[in-house]
C-alpha positions as CSV (number, residue, x, y, z in Angstrom):
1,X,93.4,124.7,84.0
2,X,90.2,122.4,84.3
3,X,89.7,120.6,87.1
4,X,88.5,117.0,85.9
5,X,85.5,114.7,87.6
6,X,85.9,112.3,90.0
7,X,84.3,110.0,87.1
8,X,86.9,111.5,84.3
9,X,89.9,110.7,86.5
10,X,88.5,107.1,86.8
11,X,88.1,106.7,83.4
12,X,91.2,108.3,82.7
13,X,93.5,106.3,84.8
14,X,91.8,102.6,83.8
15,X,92.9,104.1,80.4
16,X,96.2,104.6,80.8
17,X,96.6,101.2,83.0
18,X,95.3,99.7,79.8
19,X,97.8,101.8,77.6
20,X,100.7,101.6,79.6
21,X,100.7,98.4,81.7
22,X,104.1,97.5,82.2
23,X,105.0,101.1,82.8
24,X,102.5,101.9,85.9
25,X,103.3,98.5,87.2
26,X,107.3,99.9,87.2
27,X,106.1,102.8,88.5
28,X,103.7,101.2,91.4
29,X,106.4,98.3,92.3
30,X,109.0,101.0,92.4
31,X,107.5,103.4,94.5
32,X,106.3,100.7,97.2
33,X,110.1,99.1,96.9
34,X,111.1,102.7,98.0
35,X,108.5,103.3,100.2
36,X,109.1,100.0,102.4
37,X,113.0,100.6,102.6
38,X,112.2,104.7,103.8
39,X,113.0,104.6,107.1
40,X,115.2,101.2,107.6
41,X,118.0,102.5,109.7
42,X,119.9,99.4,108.6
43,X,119.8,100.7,104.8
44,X,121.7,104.0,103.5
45,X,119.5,104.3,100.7
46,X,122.2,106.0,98.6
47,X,124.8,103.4,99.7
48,X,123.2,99.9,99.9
49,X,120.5,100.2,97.3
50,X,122.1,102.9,94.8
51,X,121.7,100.3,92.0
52,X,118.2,99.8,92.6
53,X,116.8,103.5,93.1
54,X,118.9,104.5,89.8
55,X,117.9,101.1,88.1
56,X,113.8,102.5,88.7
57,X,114.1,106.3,87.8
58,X,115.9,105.4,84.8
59,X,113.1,102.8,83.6
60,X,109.8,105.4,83.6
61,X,110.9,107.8,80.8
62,X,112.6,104.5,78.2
63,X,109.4,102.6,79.1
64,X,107.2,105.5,78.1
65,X,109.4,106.5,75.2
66,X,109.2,102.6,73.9
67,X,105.0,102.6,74.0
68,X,105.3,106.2,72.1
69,X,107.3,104.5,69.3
70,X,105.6,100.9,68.9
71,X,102.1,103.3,68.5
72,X,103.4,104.8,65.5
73,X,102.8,101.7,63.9
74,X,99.8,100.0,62.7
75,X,101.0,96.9,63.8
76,X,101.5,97.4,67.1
77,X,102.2,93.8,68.4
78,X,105.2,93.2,65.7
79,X,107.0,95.3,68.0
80,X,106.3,94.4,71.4
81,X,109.5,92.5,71.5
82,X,111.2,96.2,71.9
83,X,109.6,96.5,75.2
84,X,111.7,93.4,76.0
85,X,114.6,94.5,75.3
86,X,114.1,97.8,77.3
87,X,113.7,95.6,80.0
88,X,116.8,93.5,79.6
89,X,118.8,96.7,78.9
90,X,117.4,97.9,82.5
91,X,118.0,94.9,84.1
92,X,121.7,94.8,82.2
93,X,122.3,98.4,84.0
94,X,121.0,97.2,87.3
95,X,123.8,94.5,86.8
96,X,126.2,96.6,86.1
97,X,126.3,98.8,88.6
98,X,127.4,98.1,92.0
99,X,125.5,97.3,94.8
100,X,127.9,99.1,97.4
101,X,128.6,102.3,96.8
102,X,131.7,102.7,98.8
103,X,133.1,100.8,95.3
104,X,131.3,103.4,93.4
105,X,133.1,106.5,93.9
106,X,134.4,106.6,90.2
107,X,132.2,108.5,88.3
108,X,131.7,106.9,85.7
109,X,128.6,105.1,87.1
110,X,126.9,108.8,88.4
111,X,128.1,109.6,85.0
112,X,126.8,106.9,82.8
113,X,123.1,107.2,84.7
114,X,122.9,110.8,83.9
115,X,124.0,109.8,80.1
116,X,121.4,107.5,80.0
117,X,118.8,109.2,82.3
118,X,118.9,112.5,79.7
119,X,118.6,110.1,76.5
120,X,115.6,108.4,77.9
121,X,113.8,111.9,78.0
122,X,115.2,112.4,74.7
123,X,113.5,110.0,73.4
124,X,110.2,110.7,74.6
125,X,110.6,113.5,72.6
126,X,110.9,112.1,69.5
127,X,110.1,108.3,69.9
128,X,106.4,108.8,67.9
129,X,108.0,110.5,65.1
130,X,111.3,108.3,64.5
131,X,109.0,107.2,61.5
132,X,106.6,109.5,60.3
133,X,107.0,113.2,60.3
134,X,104.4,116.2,60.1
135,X,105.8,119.8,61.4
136,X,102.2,120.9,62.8
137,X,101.6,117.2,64.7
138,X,105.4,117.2,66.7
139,X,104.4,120.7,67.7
140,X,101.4,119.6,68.9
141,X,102.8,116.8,70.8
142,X,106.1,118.8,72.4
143,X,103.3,121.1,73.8
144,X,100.9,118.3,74.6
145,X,104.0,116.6,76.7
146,X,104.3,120.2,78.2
147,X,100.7,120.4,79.4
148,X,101.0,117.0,80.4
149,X,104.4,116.9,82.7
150,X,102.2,120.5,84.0
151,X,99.1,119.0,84.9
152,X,100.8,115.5,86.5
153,X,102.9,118.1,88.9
154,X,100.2,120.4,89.9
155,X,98.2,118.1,90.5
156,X,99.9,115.3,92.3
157,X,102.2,118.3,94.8
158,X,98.3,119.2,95.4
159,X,97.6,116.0,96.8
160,X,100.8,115.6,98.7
161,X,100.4,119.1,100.2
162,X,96.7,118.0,101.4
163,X,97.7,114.7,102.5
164,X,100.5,116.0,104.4
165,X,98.2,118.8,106.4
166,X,95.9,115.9,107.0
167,X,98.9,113.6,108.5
168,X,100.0,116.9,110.5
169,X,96.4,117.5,111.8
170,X,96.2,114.1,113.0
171,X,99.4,114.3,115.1
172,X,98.5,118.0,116.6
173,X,94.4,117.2,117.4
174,X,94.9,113.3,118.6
175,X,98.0,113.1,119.9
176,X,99.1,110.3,117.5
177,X,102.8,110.2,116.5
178,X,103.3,110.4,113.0
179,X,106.8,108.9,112.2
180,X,108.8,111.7,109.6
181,X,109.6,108.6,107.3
182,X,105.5,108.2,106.7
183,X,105.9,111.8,105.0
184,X,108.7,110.5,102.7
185,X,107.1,107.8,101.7
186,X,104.1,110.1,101.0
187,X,105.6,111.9,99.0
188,X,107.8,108.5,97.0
189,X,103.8,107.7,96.5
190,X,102.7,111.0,94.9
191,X,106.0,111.9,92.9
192,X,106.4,108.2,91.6
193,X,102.5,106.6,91.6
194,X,99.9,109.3,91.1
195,X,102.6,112.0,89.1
196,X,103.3,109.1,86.1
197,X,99.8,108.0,86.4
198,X,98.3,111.3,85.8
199,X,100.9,112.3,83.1
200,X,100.4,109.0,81.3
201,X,96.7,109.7,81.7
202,X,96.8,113.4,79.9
203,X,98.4,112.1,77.0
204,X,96.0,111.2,74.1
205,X,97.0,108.9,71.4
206,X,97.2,109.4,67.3
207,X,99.2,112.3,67.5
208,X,100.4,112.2,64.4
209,X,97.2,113.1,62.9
210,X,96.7,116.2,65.6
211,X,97.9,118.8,63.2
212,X,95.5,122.0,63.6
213,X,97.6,124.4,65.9
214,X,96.6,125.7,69.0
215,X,99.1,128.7,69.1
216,X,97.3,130.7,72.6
217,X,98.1,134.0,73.7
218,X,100.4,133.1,77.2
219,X,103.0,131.1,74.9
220,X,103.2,134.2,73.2
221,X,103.6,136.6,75.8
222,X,106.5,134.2,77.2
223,X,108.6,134.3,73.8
224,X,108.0,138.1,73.1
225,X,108.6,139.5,76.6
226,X,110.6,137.0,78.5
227,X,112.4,134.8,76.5
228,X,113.7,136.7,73.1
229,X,114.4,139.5,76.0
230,X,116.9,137.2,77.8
231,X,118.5,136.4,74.6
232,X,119.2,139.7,73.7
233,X,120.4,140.7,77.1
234,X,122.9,137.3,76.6
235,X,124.1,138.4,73.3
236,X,125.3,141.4,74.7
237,X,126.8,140.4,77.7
238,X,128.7,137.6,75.0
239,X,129.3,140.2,72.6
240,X,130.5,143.0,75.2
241,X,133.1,140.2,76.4
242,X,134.2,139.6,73.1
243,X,135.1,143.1,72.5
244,X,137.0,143.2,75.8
245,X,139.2,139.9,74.8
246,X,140.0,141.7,71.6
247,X,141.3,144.6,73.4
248,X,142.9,143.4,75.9
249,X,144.3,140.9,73.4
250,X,143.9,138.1,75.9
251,X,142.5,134.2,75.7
252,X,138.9,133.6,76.8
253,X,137.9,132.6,80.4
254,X,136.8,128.3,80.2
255,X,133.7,129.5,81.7
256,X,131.9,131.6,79.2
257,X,132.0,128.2,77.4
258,X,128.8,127.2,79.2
259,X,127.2,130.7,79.1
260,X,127.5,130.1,74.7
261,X,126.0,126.4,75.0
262,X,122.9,127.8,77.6
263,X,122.2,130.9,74.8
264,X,121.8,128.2,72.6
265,X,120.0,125.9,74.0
266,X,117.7,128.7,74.7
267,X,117.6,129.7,71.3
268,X,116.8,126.2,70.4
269,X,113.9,126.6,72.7
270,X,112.6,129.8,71.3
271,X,112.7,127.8,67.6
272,X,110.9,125.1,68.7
273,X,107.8,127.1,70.4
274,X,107.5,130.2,67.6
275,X,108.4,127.3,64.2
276,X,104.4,126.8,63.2
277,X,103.5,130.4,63.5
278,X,107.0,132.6,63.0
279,X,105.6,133.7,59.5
280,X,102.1,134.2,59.4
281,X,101.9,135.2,63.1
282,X,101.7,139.9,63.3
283,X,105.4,140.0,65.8
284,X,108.9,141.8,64.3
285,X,110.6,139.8,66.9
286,X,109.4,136.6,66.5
287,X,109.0,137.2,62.3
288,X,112.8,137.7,62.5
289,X,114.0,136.1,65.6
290,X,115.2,133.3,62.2
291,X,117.5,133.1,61.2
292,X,119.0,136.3,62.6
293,X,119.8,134.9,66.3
294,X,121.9,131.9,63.8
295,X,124.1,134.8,62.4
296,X,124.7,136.4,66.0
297,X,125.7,133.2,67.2
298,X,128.4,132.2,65.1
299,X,131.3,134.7,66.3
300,X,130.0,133.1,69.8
301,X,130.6,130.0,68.7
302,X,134.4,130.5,68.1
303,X,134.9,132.1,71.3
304,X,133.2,128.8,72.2
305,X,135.9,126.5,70.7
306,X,139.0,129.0,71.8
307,X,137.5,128.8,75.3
308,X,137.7,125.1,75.2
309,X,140.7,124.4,73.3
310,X,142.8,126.5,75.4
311,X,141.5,124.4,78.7
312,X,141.8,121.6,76.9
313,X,145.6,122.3,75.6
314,X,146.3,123.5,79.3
315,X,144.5,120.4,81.9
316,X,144.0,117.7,79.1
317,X,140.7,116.4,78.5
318,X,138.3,115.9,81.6
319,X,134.4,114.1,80.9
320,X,133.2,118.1,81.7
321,X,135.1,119.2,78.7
322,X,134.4,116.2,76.2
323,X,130.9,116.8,77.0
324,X,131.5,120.6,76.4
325,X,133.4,119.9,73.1
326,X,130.8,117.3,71.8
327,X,127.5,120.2,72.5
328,X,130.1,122.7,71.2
329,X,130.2,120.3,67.5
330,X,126.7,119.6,68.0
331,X,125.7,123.2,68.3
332,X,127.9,124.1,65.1
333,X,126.1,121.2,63.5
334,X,122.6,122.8,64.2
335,X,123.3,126.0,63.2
336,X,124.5,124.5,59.8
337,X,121.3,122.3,59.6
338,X,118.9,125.3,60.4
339,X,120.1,127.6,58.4
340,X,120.6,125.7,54.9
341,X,118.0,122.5,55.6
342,X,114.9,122.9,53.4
343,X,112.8,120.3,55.6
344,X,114.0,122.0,59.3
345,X,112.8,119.0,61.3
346,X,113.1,120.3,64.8
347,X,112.8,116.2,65.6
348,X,116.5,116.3,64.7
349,X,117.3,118.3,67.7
350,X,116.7,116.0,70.5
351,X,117.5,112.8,67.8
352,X,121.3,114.2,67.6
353,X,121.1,115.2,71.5
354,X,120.2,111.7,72.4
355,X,122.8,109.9,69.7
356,X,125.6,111.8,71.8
357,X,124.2,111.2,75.0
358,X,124.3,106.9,74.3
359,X,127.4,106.5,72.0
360,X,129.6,109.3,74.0
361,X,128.6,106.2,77.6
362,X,131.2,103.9,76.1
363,X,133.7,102.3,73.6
364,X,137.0,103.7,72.9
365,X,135.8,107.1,71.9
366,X,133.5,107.6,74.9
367,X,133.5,110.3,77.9
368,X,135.8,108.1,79.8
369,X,137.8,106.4,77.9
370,X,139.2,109.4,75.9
371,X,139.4,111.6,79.2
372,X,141.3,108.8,80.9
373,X,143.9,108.3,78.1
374,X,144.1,112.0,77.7
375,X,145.5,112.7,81.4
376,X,147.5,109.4,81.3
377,X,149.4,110.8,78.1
378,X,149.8,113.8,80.1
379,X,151.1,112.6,82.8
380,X,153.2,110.6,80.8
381,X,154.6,114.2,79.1
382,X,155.1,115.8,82.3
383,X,156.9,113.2,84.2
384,X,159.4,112.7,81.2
385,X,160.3,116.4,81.0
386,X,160.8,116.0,85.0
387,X,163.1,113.3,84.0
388,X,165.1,115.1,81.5
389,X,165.6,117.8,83.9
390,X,167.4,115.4,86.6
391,X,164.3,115.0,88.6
392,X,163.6,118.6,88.9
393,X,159.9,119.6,88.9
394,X,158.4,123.3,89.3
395,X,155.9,123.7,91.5
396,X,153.0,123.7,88.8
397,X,154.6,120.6,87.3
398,X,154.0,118.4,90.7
399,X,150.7,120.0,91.0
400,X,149.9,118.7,87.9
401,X,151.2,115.5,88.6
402,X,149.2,115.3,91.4
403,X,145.9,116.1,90.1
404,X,146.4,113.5,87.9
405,X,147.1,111.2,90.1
406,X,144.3,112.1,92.2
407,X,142.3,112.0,88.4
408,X,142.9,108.5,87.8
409,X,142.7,107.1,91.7
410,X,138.9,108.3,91.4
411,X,138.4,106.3,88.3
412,X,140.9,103.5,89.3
413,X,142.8,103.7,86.6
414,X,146.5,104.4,88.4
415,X,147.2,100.8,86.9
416,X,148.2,103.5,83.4
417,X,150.7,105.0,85.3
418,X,153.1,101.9,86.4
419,X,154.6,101.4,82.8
420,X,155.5,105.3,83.2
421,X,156.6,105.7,86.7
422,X,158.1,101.8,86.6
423,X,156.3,101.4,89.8
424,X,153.5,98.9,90.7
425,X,151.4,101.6,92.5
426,X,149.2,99.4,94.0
427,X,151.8,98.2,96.2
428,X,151.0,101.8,97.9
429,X,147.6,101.4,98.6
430,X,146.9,100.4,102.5
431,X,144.6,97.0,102.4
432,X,141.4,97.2,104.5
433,X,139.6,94.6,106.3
434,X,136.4,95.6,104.2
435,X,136.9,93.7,100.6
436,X,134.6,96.5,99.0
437,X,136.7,99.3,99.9
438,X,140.2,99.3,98.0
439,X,141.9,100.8,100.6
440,X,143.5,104.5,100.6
441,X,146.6,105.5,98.2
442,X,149.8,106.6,100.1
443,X,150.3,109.3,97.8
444,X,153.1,111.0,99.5
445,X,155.3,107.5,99.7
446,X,154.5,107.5,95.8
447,X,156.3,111.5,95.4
448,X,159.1,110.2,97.7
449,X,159.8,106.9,95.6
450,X,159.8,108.8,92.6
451,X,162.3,111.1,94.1
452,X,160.8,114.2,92.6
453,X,162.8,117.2,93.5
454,X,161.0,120.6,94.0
455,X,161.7,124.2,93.9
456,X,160.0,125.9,96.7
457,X,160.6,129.2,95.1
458,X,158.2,128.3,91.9
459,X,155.4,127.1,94.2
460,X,152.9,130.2,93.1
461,X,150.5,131.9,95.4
462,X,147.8,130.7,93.1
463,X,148.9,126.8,94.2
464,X,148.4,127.2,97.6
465,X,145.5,129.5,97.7
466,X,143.3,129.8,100.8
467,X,144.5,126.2,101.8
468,X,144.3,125.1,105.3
469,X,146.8,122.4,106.3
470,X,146.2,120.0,109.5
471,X,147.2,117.3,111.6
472,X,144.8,115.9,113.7
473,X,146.2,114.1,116.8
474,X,149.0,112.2,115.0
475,X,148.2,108.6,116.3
476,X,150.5,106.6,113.9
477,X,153.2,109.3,115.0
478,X,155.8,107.0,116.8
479,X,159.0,108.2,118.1
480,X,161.5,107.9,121.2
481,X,164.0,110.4,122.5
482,X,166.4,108.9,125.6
483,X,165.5,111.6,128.2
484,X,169.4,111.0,129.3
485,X,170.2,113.2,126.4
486,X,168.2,116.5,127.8
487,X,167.4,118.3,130.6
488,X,164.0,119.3,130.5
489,X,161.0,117.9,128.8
490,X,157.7,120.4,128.4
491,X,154.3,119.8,126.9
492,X,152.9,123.1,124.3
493,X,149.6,123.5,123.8
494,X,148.7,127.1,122.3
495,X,145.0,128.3,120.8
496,X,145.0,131.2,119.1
497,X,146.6,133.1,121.7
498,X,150.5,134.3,122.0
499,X,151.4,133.1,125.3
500,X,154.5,131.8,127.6
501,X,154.6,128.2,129.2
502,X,157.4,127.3,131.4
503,X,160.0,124.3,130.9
504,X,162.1,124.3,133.9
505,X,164.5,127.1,134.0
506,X,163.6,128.4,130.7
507,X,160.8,129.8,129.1
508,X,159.1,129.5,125.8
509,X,157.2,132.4,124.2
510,X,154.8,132.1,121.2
511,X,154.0,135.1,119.3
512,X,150.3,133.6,117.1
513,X,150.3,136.9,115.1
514,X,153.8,136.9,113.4
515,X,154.2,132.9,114.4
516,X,157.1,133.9,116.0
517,X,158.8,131.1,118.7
518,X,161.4,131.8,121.1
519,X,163.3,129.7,124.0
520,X,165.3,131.9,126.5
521,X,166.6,131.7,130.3
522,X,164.5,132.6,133.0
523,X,167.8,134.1,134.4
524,X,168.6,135.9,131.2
525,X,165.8,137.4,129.1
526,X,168.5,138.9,126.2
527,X,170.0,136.0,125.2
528,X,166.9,134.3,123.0
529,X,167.0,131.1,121.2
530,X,164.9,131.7,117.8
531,X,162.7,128.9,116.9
532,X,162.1,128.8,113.0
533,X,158.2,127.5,113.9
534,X,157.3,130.1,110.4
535,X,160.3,128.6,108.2
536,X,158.7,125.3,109.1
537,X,154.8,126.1,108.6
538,X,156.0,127.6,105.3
539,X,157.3,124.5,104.3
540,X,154.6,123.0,105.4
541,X,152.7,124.4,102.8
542,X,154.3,123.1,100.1
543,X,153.3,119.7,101.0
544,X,149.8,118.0,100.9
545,X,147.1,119.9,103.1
546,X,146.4,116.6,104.9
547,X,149.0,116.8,106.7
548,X,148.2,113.3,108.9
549,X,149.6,111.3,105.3
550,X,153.5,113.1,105.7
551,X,156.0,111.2,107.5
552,X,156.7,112.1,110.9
553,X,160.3,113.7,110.2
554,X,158.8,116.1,108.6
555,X,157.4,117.6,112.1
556,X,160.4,118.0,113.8
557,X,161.8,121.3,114.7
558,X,165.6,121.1,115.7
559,X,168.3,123.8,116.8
560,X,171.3,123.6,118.1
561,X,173.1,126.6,119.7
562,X,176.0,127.0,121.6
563,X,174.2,127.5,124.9
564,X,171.2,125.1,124.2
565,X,170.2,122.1,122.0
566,X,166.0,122.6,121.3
567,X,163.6,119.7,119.7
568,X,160.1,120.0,119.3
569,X,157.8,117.4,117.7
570,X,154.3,118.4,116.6
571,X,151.4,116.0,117.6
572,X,148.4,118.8,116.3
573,X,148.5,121.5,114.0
574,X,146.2,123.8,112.5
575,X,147.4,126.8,110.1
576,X,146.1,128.6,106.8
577,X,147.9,130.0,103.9
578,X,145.9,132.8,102.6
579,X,146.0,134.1,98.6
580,X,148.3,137.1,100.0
581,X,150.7,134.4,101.1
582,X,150.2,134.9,104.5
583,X,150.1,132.6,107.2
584,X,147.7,132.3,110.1
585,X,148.3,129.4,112.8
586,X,145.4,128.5,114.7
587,X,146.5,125.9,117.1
588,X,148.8,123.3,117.6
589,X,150.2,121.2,120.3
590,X,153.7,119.9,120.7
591,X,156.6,117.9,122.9
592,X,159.9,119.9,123.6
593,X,163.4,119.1,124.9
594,X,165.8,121.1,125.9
595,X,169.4,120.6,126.9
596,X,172.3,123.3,128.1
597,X,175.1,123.1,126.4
């Protein structure tokens, strides 16, 4: 890699200022915006200025992209208006998106940034061949871009490395305190300033007319020996699995769905490097690496679709599966194209990639909208067969419930449910003094209002597995005994340890390893009053981990013997249930009263 003259870079980066003015101004503004508000302890970055920070990394790659497509065209200043409306579609998302991200918890926002984030460097990729088309030229340019986004990195880390020693130098050999935000905002400067300068600076212009390939010897060695290796080695792992599903007869795992869209995409890769030389250049695997790898990766592609179809038939449709059913079309679609297109343009990769990544952000048939209305209508499905069944629900039917509900509270949409459950279910949600925060969803007094009856017997080890379950120092836990109803009162605090703690003339004993609780006489050790503390815990479980949201009856122990009337209330408590269905307590702490009989 040449290393260019003081005099080069000068020239260079006046250049690109010239070229790109209202992009390196984005760029500069940005990165002293986020370089003054570094350090702030007032400001959460990621909190109070979310729509800002995603608002300026989303406007470098549509900015560049725009200049690449007006320079296609002779007249360039007949479409500078396009640069306009960039902006006003920036400042449209900067708008849109909340200021507070304590409102921003759906996902759609993350969601719709990354959506528009990924089409942006899309369109880099294609923007100075939307119009005119040579093979030899885009190849030039998707390795020109490579170089470029190279050289900016190297370059510009080099320079934060350096500065950085220097700034640590300073501190060690002067004694002068270097505040830790100055190195953040050293490196805001490098990665946002002098890494899109640089980049912008490499990039020459009239690439349409660069059409003599420059096919060197590394980008070989990387498709022969790295790349069409890792392919093979996928297809067999694929192809091996295959083979097992068909005799074991049994559905595909959802996640070999992403291992068929990565071979692809890596395929896709491999295309787009060996296309200009596959025929003429003196390699068996890259002569025939088309359209063989196509062929291979059809059978793939139906263990693709019966991988997503059956989560999809099972959980309803999520924004990870549309988006895994929409590259699953789109990956059929390019195998079609590739395989019986004359023309081949490889610009119709990214063009497609970017169509799905803009029109899949919104309207009725987008990410959201058809995810959301998917899990309402299943909701809606489960809940009427509950219904049918006299308010009888399995264990996996409430679960499902539940993580629906949970579904729609992160993209406040419960509203759906009201016309199903005929409940207003806002009327659940606890108000806060903070108008951006809507408040937390009693989800428990929802279940209870419903009056969903559950089987504890079809709660499946799978439901509950590994789940811990606490209550943390139950401050809302109210409750009054009259002490003129017992005769002793004791306080039980165990950790971890069996143990026995006096309470007058009895004793209680705590075994941790079986959870086993007793109550006896000091006077007479045989006769032992059995305290169902597992029968409880195991009930427990079948409840919501977080425990703190049940109501307080349901931590009340209470037997009555003929001898000796026992009530314990729980104020902490800390237990596992583990995939073997075991429990383990940990701790908890607890009021008793005892009275003889």
């Amino acid at each position: 890699m040449k290393i260019p003259s003081l005099t080069e870079i000068t020239t260079k980066a006046e250049s690109a200022f010239k070229r790109f003015p209202i992009t390196l101004v984005w760029s500069i503004l940005g990165s002293l915006y986020c370089m003054s508000i570094v350090g702030d302890s007032s400001i959460d970055l990621f909190e109070d200025k979310s729509n800002v920070l995603l608002t300026l990394s989303l406007g470098i790659s549509w900015l560049i992209g725009i200049q690449f497509f007006v320079e296609q065209f002779k007249n360039k200043k007949k479409w500078l208006w396009l640069k306009v409306v960039v902006l006003a579609l920036l400042g449209l998302f900067y708008w849109y998106y909340p200021s507070v991200y304590h409102y921003t918890q759906n996902p759609i926002y993350l969601t719709r940034f990354f959506l528009y984030l990924i089409a942006g460097h899309l369109f880099v990729l294609f923007a100075p061949f939307l119009v005119k088309w040579d093979k030899n030229a885009y190849w030039n340019y998707l390795n020109l871009t490579g170089v470029a986004i190279t050289r900016s990195l190297f370059f510009s880390g080099i320079l934060f490395l350096g500065l950085v020693l220097a700034l640590v130098a300073i501190d060690a050999l002067f004694d002068i305190t270097i505040k830790g935000e100055r190195y953040g905002q050293l490196f805001i400067f490098c990665i946002g300033t002098v890494n899109t300068w640089i980049y912008l600076a490499d990039f020459p212009k009239n690439v349409i007319q660069n059409t003599t390939i420059q096919f060197n010897k590394a980008i070989e060695v990387l498709v022969k020996y790295i790349l069409i290796p890792l392919v093979i080695l996928y297809l067999l792992i694929l192809y091996a699995y295959s083979a097992k599903i068909v005799i074991e007869w049994e559905l595909p795992k959802g996640w070999v769905s992403y291992l068929v869209i990565a071979l692809s995409v890596l395929g896709y890769v491999i295309q787009i490097i060996i296309n200009p030389i596959q025929k003429s250049i003196q390699s068996w695997t890259i002569n025939r690496f088309f359209p063989w790898f196509y062929f291979l990766l059809i059978p793939l592609n139906i263990l693709l679709f019966v991988a997503i179809f059956r989560r999809i038939n099972d959980y309803g449709i999520t924004e990870n599966r549309y988006f895994v059913l929409a590259i699953a079309i789109w990956n059929v679609a390019m195998i079609a194209y590739l395989l019986l297109s004359k023309t081949k343009a490889l610009r119709t990769i990214p063009i497609s990639l970017f169509a799905i990544a803009i029109f899949s952000s919104f309207g009725f048939w987008g990410a959201h909208s058809v995810s959301i209305a998917s899990q309402t209508k299943r909701f809606e499905n489960i809940f009427t067969s509950i219904k049918e069944n006299n308010n009888n629900a399995t264990g996996l039917e409430l679960s499902q419930l539940k993580s629906i509900l949970n579904y729609l509270e992160e993209h406040e949409k419960i509203t759906n449910l009201n016309k199903i459950t005929q409940l207003n279910l806002e009327d659940f949600r606890q108000v806060t003094s903070d108008p951006n925060i809507p408040g937390y969803l009693e989800k428990n007094k929802i279940w209870k209002k419903l009056g969903i009856n559950v089987d504890p017997l079809s709660i499946t080890v799978e439901q509950q597995n590994d789940t811990y379950y606490n209550l943390d120092n139950y401050s809302n836990y109210k409750f009054s005994e009259s002490i003129k109803e017992f005769d002793y009162f004791t306080y039980l605090k165990y950790y971890n340890t069996s143990k026995t703690i006096d309470a007058g003339e009895y004793e209680v004993e705590l075994d941790m390893e079986s959870i086993k609780m007793s109550v006896h006489s000091k006077n007479d050790t045989t006769n032992k009053i059995e305290i169902p503390l597992h029968e409880k815990l195991t009930t427990l479980s079948y409840k919501n981990p977080r425990l703190n949201n049940l109501d307080k009856e349901n931590f009340i122990i209470e037997v009555k013997t003929n001898t000796l009337h026992v009530k314990m209330y729980f104020n902490e408590l800390s237990f596992r249930l583990k995939s073997d269905n075991h429990l383990e307590l940990y701790h908890f702490s607890s009021f008793m009263f005892l009275k003889e009989n």
